[in-house]
N, C-alpha and C positions, 0 to 999 in steps of 0.2 A: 504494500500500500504506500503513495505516494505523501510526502508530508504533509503536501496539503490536503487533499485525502483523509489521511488521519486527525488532520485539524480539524475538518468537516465535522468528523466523523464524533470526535470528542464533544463539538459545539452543539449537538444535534443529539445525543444520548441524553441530557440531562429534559427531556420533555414530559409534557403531563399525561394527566392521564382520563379520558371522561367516559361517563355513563350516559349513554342516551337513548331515554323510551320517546318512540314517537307514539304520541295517543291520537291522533288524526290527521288524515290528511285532506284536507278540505279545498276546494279551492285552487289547485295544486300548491297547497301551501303546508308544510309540517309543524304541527303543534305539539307538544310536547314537554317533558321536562329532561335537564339535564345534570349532572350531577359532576362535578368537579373532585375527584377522588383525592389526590394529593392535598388542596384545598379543604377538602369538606366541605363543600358546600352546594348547594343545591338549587335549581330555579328554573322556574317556565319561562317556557320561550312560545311565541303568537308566528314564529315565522324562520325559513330558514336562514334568511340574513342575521338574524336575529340572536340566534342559536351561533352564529361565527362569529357575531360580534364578540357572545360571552367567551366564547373559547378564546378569542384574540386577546379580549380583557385578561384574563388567567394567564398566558403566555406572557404578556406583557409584566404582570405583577412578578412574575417571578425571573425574568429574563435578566440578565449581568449586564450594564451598561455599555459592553463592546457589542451585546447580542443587539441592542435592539436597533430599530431600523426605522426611519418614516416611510409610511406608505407612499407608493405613487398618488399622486393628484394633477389634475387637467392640469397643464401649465395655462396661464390668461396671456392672453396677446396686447401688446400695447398700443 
């Protein structure tokens, strides 16, 4: 394995962990609750964006200051 590779590889082992009951899908939309296992903690979610948001939120709370990263966003035109 190449070193960066193995840097990958280390930076990317320490991830969470979740539970997720989908209780409907309506709409085409998943409703549900999910559960944050390493966290403890638990919480419905109305939608799948929804549901990625929390998981991103959790990533984030626990993420080492080199991990974290800004999302892409539209650049605006001047």
């Amino acid at each position: 394995m190449a070193h960066s590779q193995a840097a990958n590889h280390k930076r990317y082992a320490k991830g969470q962990s979740f539970l997720i009951q989908v209780k409907f899908r309506q709409d085409n939309c998943w409703q549900g609750t999910i559960q944050w296992l390493e966290g403890q903690k638990s919480c419905s979610f109305r939608s799948l964006l929804e549901m990625l948001r929390l998981m991103d939120e959790a990533l984030k709370a626990t993420a080492s200051p080199e991990d974290k990263q800004e999302m892409r966003c539209w650049e605006t035109e001047p």
